[in-house]
N, C-alpha and C positions, 0 to 999 in steps of 0.2 A: 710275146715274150716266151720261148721255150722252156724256162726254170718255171716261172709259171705253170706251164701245159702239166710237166712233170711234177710237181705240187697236187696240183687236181687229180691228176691219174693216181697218186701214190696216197694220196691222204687215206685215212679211215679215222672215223672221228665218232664211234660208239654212242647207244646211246646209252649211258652208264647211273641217270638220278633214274628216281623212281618217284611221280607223282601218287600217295597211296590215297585221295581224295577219289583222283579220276582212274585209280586203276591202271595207268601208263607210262612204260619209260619215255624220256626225251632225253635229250642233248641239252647242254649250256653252252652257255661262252667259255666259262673256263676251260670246259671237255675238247671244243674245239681247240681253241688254244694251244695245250698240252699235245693234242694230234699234233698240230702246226713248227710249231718253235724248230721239232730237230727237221723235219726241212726245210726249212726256208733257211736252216744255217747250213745245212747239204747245198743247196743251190745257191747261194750267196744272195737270199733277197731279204729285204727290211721289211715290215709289215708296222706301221703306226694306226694307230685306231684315234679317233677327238670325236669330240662330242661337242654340239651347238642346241640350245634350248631356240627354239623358233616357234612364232605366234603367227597363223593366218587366220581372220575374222575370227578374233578372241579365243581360240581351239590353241592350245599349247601344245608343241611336242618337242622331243630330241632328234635330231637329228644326226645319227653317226656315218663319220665316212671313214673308211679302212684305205690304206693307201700302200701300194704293195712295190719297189721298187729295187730293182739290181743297181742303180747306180749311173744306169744310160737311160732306162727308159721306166716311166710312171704308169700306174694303173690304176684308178679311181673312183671305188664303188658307195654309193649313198643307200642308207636307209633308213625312215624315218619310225618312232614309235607315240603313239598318244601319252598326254603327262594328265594324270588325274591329281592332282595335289592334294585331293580334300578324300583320298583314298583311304578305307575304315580300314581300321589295323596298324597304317602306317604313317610318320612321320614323313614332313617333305622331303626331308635328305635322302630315307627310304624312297621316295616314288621316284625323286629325281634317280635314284640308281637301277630303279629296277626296270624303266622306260628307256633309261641310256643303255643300260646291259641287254634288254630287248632287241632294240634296234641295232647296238653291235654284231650282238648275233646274225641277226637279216643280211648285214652287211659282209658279214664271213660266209654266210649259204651264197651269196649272190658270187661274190668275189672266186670260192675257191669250189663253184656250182655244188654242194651239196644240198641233197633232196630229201625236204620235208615236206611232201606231200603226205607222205604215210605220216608225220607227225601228229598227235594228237593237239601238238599248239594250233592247228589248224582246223580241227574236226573237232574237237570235243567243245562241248556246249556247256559240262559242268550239270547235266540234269542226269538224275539217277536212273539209270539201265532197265529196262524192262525184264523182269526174270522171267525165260520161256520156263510153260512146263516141259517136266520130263515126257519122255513116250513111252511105252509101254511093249518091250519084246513081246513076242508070240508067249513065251513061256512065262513070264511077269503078267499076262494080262489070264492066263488061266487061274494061277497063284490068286489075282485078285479077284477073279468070276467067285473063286471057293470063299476067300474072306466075306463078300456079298451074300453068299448065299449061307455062310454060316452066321453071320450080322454083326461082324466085327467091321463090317465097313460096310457104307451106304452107297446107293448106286450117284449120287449126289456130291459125296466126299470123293469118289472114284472120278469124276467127272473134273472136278474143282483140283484137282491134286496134278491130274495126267493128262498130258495132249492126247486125246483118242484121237483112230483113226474112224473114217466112219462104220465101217465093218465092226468096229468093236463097240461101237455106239447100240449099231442095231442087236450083236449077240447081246450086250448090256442090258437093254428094252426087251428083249425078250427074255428075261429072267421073270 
């Protein structure tokens, strides 16, 4: 379907929330959406989205499919998301929308190929970030040889604070 192709080529669909838990923008449904509506009235296509709650071996989930259509010819993308019901925080009506809204989404990356690879819904695990230490320019690590040596810092606090290189390890050691 070429209104289609033209869709995909022309979309940009931001990623505009900000997760401040995991530190990360993403995209929603709505954001896509809002991308979508004024072309698809440009090219003259309908997009419906439905949602079906579906059970395999006692595993609950929604199942959305987006269905994109000029009027000749249909396009039919599925995607499925897990329903946690007994989910802390939330009410069923909540899980049931936040798994259908999940899966819609999937269903508009598939459909109109936007890439969430770089998403964080994909890569973040939700565990807290390792803080590196800082390093220590040439001229910062003379600044602290003086604090060491005058005993305002220990060679141990110096160590525990800043990624040394090894070179600065050994001038260190030889204080």
């Amino acid at each position: 379907m070429k209104a289609l192709i033209k869709v995909q080529a022309a979309l940009k669909a931001p990623k505009s929330q900000f997760n401040a838990f995991g530190k990360y923008k993403y995209r929603n449904q709505e954001d896509i959406l809002e991308a979508l509506k004024p072309l698809l009235a440009e090219n003259g296509l309908l997009l419906t989205l439905t949602d079906e709650v579906k059970e395999i071996c006692e595993v609950l989930f929604i199942e959305a499919t987006a269905t994109i259509t000029d009027g000749k010819e249909t396009i039919v993308v599925k995607s499925q998301a897990g329903l946690d019901i007994n989910k802390k925080g939330m009410d069923k009506a909540q899980c049931f929308g936040s798994s259908g809204s999940y899966a819609r989404k999937y269903a508009l990356n598939a459909m109109f190929l936007i890439d969430d690879t770089k998403d964080s819904d994909a890569t973040n695990d939700h565990k807290p970030k390792k803080k590196t230490k800082p390093e220590l320019t040439p001229e910062r690590f003379l600044k602290a040889i003086e604090a060491v040596k005058s005993g305002d810092f220990t060679k141990e606090e110096l160590q525990t604070k800043y990624n040394l290189k090894e070179v600065q390890i050994n001038k260190l050691n030889e204080l």
